[in-house]
C-alpha positions in Angstrom: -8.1 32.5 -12.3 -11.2 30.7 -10.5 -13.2 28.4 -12.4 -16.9 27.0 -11.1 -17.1 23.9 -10.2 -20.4 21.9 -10.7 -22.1 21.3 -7.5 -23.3 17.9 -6.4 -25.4 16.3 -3.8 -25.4 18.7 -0.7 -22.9 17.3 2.2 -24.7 16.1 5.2 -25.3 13.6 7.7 -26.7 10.6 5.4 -23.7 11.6 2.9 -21.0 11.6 5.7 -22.2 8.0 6.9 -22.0 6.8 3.0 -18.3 8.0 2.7 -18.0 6.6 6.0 -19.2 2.9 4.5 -16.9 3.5 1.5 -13.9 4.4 3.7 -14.2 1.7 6.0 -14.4 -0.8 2.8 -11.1 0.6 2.1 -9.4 -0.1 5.1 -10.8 -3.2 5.0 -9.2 -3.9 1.5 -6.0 -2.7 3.2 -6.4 -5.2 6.6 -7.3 -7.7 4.4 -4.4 -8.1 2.1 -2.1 -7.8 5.2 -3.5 -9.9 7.5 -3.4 -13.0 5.6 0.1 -12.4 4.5 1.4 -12.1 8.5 -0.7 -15.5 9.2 0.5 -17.0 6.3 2.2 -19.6 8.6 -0.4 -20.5 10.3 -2.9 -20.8 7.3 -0.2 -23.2 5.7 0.0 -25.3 8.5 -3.9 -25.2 8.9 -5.0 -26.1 5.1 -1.5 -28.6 5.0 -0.1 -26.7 2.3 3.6 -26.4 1.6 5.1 -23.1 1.7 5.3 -22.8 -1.9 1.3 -22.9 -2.6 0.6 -20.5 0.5 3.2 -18.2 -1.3 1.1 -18.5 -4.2 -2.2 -17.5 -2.6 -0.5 -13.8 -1.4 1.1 -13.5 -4.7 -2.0 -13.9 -6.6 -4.0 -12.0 -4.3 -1.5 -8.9 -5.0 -1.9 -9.2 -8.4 -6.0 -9.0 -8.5 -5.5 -6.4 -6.3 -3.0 -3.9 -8.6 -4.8 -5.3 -11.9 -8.1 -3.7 -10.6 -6.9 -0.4 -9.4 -6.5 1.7 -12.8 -9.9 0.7 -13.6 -12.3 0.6 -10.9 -13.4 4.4 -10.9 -14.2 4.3 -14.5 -16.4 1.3 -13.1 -18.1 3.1 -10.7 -19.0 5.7 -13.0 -20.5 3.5 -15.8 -22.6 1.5 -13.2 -22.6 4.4 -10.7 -20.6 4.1 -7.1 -23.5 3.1 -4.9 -24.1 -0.3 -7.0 -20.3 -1.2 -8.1 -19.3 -0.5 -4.6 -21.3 -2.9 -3.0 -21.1 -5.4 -5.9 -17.3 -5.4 -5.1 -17.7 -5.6 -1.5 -20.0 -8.8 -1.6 -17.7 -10.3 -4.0 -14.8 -9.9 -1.2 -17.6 -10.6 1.7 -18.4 -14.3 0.6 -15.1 -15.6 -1.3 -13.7 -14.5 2.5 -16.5 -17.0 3.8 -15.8 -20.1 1.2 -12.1 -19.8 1.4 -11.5 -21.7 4.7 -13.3 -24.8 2.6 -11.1 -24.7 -0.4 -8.3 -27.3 -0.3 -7.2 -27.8 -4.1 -4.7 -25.4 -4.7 -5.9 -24.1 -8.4 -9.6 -23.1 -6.6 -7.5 -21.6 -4.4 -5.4 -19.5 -6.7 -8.9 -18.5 -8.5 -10.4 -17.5 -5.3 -7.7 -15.5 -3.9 -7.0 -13.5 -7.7 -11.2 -13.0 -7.8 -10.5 -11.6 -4.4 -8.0 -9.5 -4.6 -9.8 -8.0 -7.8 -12.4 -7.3 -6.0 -10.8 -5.7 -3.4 -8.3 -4.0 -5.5 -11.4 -2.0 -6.7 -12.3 -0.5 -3.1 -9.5 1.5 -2.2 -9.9 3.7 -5.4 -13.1 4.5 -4.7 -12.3 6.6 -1.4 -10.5 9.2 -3.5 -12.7 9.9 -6.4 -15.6 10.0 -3.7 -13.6 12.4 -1.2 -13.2 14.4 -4.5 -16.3 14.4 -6.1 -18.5 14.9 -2.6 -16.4 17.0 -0.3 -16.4 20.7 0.0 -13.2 23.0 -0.4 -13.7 23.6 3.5 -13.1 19.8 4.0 -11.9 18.1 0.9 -8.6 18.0 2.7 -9.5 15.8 5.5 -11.1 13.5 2.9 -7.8 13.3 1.3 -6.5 12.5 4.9 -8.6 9.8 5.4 -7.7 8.3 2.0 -4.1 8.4 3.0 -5.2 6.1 6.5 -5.2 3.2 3.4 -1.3 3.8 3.4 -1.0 4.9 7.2 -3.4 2.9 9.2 -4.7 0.2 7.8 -1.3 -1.5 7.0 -0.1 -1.0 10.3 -2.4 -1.7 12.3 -3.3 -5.2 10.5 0.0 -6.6 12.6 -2.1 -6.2 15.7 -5.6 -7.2 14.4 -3.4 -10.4 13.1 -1.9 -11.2 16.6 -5.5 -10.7 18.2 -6.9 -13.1 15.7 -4.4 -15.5 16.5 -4.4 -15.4 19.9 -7.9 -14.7 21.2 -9.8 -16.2 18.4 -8.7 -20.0 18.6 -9.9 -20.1 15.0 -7.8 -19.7 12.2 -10.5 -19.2 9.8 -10.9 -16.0 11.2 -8.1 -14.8 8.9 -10.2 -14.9 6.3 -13.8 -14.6 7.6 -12.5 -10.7 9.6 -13.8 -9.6 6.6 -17.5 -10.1 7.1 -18.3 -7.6 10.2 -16.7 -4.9 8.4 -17.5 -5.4 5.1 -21.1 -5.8 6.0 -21.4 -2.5 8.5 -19.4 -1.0 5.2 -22.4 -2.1 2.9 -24.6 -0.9 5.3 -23.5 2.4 4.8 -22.7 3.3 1.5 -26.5 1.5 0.8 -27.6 3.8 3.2 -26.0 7.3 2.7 -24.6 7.1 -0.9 -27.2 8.6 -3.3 -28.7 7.4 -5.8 -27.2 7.9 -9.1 -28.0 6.4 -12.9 -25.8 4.1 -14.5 -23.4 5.4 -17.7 -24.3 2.4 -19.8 -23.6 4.3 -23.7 -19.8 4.4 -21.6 -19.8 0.6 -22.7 -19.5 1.3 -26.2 -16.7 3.9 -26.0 -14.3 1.7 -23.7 -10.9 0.5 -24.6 -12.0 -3.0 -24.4 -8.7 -4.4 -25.8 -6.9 -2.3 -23.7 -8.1 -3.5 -20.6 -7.5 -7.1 -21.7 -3.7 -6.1 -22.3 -3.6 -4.1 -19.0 -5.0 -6.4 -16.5 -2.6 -9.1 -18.4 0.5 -6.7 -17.7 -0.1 -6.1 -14.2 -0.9 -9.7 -12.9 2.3 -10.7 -14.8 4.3 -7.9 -13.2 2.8 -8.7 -9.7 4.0 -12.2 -10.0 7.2 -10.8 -11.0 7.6 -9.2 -8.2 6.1 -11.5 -5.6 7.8 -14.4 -6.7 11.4 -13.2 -8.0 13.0 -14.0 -4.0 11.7 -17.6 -3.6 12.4 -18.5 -7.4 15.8 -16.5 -7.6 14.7 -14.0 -10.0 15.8 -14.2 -13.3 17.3 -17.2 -13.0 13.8 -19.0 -13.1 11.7 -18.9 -16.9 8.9 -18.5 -14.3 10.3 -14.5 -13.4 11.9 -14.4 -17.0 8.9 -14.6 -18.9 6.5 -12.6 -16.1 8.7 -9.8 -16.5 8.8 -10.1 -20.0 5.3 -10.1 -21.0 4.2 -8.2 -18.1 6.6 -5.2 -19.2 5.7 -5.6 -23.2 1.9 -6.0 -22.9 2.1 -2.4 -20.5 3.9 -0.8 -23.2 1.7 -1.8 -25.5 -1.5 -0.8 -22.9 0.4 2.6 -22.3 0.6 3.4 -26.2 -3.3 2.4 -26.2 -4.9 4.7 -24.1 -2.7 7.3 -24.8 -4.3 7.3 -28.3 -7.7 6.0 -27.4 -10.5 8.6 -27.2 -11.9 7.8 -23.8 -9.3 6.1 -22.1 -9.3 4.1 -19.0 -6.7 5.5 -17.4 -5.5 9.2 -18.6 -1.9 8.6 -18.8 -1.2 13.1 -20.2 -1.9 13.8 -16.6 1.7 12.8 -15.9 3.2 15.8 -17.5 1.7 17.9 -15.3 4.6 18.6 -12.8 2.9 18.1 -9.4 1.3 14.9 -10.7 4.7 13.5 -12.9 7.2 14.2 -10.2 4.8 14.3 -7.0 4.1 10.4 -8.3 8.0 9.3 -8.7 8.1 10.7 -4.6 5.0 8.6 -3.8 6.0 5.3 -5.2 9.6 5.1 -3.8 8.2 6.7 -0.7 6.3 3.8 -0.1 9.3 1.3 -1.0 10.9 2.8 1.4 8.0 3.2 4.3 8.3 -0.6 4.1 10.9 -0.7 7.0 8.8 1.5 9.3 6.7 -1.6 11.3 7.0 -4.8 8.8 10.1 -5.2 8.7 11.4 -4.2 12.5 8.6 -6.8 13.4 10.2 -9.7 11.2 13.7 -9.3 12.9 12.3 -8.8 16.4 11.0 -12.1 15.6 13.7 -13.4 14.6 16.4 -12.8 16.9 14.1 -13.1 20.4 11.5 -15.7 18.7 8.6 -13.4 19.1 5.1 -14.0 18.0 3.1 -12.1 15.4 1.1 -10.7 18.9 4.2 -9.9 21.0 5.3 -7.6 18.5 2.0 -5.7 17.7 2.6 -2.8 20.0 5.3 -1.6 16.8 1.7 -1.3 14.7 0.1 0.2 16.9 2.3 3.4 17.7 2.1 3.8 14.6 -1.3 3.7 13.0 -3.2 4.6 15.6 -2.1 8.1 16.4 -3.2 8.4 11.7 -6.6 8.6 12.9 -5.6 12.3 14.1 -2.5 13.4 12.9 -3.8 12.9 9.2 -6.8 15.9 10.3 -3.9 18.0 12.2 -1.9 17.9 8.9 -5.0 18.9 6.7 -5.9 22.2 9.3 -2.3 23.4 9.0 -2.5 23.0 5.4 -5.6 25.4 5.0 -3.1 28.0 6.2 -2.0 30.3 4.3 1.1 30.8 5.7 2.1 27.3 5.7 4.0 25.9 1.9 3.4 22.4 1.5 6.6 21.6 0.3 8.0 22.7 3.9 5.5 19.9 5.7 6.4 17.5 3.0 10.3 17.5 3.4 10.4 18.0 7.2 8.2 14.4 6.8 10.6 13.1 5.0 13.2 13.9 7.2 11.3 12.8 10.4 11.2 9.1 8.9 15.1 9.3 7.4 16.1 9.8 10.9 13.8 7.2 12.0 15.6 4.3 9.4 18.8 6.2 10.5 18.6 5.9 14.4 17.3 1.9 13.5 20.6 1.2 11.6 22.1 1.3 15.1 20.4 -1.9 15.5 22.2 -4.8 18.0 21.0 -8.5 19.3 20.2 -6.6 22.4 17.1 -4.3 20.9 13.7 -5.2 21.8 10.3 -3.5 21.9 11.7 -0.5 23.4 14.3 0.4 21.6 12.2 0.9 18.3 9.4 3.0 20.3 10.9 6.5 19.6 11.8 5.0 16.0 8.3 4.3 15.3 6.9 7.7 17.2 9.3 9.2 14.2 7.6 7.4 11.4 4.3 8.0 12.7 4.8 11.7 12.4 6.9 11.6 9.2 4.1 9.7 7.5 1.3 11.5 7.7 3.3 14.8 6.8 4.2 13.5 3.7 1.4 11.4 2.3 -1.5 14.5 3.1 1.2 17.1 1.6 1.3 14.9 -2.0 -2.2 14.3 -2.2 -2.8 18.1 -1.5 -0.6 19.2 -4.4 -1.5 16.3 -6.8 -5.3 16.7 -6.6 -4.9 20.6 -7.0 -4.1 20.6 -10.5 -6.7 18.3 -11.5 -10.2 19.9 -12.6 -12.8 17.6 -10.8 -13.3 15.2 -14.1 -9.7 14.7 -14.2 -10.0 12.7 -10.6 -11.3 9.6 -11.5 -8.4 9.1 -13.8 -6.1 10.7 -10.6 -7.4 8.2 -8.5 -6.5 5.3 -10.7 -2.8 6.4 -11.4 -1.9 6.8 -7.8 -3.6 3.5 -6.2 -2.0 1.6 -8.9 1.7 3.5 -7.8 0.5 2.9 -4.1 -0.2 -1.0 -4.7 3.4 -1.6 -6.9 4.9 0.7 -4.8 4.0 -2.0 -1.8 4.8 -4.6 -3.7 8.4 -4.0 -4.9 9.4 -2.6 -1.0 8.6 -5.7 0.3 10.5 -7.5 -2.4 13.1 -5.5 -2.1 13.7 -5.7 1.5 13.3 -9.6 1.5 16.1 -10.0 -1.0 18.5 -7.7 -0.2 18.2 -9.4 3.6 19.0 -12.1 2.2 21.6 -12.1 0.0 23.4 -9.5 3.0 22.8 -12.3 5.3 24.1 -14.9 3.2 27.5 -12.8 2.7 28.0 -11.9 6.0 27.3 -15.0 7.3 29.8 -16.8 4.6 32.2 -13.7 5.4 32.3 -15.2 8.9 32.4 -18.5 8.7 35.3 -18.3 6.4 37.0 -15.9 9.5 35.9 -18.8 11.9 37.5 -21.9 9.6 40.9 -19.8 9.9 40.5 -20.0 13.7 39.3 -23.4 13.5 42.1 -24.8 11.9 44.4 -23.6 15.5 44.7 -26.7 17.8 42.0 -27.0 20.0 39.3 -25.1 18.6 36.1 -25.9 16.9 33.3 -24.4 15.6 30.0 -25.8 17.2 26.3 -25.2 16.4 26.2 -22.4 18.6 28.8 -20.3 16.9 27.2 -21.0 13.9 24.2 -19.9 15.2 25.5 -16.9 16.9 27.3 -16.2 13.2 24.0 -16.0 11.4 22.1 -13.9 14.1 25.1 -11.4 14.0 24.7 -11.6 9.6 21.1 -11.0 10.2 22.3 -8.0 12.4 24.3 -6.2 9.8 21.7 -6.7 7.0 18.9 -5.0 8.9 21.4 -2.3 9.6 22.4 -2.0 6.1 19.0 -1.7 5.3 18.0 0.6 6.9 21.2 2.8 6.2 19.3 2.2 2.7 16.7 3.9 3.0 17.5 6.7 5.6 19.2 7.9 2.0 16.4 6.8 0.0 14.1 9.5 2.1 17.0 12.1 2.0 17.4 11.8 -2.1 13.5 12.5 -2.3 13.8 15.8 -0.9 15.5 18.1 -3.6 12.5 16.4 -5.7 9.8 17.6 -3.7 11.2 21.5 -3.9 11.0 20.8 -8.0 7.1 20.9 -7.1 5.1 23.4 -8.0 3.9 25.7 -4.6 0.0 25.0 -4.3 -1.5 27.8 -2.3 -4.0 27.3 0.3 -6.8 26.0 -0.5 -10.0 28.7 -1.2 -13.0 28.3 1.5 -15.8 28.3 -0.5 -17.9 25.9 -2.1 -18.6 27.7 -5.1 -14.8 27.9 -6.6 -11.5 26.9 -6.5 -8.2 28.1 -7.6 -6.5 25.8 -10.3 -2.8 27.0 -10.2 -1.2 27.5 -13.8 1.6 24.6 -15.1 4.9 27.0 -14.9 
């Protein structure tokens, strides 16, 4: 059964450059966070910080980052988008400009969590104002530019990071990259976003406490998680009581909006199926999408001694064919012929046979060998990201996706977090055994007459260890992606969407 759907500001040229501004604010969130982590080096070295402090400053800026996303929508409504929007975006604009100058390590740590909150709150932005101002006809490609924040921007932020590096002579412009963009972004949403009035009786109704208890949960779980592999994970009181309090006060924030009248985040959307389900998918979808450039970058780098700009082609192949495939995905999903599902799994597949062909990983691979590898994932992507967002947002009525758009940034954000955490300790702790495994082989042979082990074994030993990790890895999570897909046929089929701007079809919960 149709149902109307209130219609907003009509769509036009002044409109399309304001969700331009807010889109590129979004990648910019994205580049941001990345960019800095891949230069971490050479920001430590810069500022003469030890490793453990830079560490620090990426942790912390994680954290901001996931403790803003379940609330930034209901933000933007109380103060309306136009003005919280660019409130956030000056926020990340001139801590970006003062951070070069900061050398204690607490104003640091401050700076980077202030702007990570700040930029925490762009991303969600895009999706609630894809859904709120977009048309049936091309809501879709709205959600397709949305999912460039997962495709693009991530992936293309090795590149940008190896230009910086290498043409810039500057290292400060690791953090000041923020300023062209942001400030064209501004621009934009100033100029096409329309006018709206702020929600301020919304004050009064807010879950106040909750917040307080949420934001506290999700900075201790991002530290958790950021920090577990350098301070060995439980064995520190540092993880111990992050994961602790982090997991207790987001029980206890769960339990509060579930009862609170107007909640912050609407946590009863889960039992719908497409959202429940569709959402378990998406976040270890993204732990596993982890190995597609990151991580064959790192071990490129490590076995040939590569620079961050030697290996940026791997980024490239990747995010830029998003800025069309994301479209081609949407068109084929305003077929009616086409099920969702279908596009969904044969993504999935796509990039399981991309981590599967990597697992045949030697010391001989270079750039080449990962190009077809990376042509898979940047087809697989796309496929699946658009197909989820298609059939999550379609059993949302439109007041519902503010509350959408909280939920899955937050899973997008942990689901980041945790890959990257995962991958680094389970390549080292594979390392470390292989590597042991041999050199235990090699003391056997070094105990015959006239034999030694000599630094270049030894080095040979831990390049061949780093060899069999990455392989296991990626062995990993080719079955990761192939355990998702009997989930993704428990979703429920989502038709086509209807072409007119007047209604839309809400399919019933069976």
């Amino acid at each position: 059964m149709s149902k109307a759907v209130p219609q907003g500001p009509v769509f036009d040229f002044r409109l399309a450059m304001g969700l331009l501004g807010i889109l590129l604010a979004a990648m910019l969130s994205g580049l941001n966070s990345r960019i800095v982590g891949l230069a971490l080096l050479d920001v430590q070295g810069a500022m003469h910080m030890s490793h453990d402090i830079a560490s620090w400053m990426d942790t912390l800026y994680s954290a901001g980052e996931l403790a803003a996303m379940p609330f930034a929508s209901w933000f933007a409504i109380t103060f309306s988008l136009r003005r919280f929007h660019i409130a956030m975006l000056a926020g990340v604009i001139v801590i970006g400009i003062f951070l070069p100058f900061i050398h204690h390590p607490c104003a640091m740590y401050a700076a980077r969590l202030l702007q990570g909150i700040f930029s925490g709150a762009l991303i969600p932005l895009l999706m609630m104002s894809a859904l709120r101002f977009l048309p049936p006809p091309i809501r879709l490609h709205g959600l397709a530019l949305y999912a460039l924040t997962a495709t693009f921007s991530p992936n293309v932020a090795l590149w940008l990071t190896g230009a910086i590096i290498s043409n810039l002579h500057d290292w400060r412009w690791i953090f000041w990259e923020v300023v062209p963009l942001g400030l064209l972004s501004a621009g934009l949403v100033y100029y096409g976003i329309p006018k709206m009035p702020p929600a301020l009786p919304r004050l009064k109704q807010a879950n106040w406490m909750g917040l307080v208890i949420g934001v506290s949960g999700l900075i201790c779980l991002a530290i958790g998680i950021g920090q577990g592999s350098r301070l060995d994970w439980f064995n520190s009181p540092v993880i111990q009581a992050a994961f602790f309090a982090g997991s207790g006060l987001l029980l206890l924030f769960g339990i509060s909006e579930w009862f609170h009248p107007a909640p912050f985040v609407r946590f009863q959307l889960l039992a719908k199926r497409n959202i429940g389900i569709g959402f378990i998918i998406f976040f270890f979808m993204l732990i596993a999408m982890t190995t597609a450039v990151g991580f064959p970058a790192s071990i490129l780098q490590q076995l040939h001694h590569l620079k961050v700009e030697q290996t940026a082609s791997l980024g490239l192949i990747v995010g830029l064919p998003q800025l069309i495939l994301g479209s081609v995905i949407a068109i084929l999903l305003y077929q009616k012929w086409v099920d969702a599902r279908v596009i969904f799994i044969i993504g999935l597949l796509l990039m399981a046979t991309a981590s599967g062909l990597a697992s045949f990983i030697t010391h001989e691979w270079k750039m080449q060998e990962f190009v077809l590898i990376e042509c898979l994932y940047a087809l697989g992507m796309p496929m699946a990201i658009v197909c989820l967002l298609f059939m999550s947002t379609s059993v949302v009525v439109p007041s519902e996706g503010p509350f959408l758009s909280g939920i899955i940034n937050t899973l997008r954000s942990l689901g980041t977090l945790a890959g990257s955490a995962l991958i680094g300790q389970f390549l080292s702790d594979s390392t470390r055994t292989n590597q042991l495994y041999m050199l235990d082989e090699a003391s056997g042979w070094r105990a015959m007459p006239g034999t030694d082990v000599t630094s270049a074994v030894a080095n040979l030993f831990t390049r061949e260890a780093t060899i069999i990790a990455a392989s296991d890895i990626f062995v990993f999570f080719a079955g990761l992606f192939l355990i998702l897909v009997p989930l993704v046929m428990c979703l429920q089929y989502i038709p086509a969407p209807v072409m007119q701007n007047t209604a839309v079809n809400k399919p019933k919960e069976s």
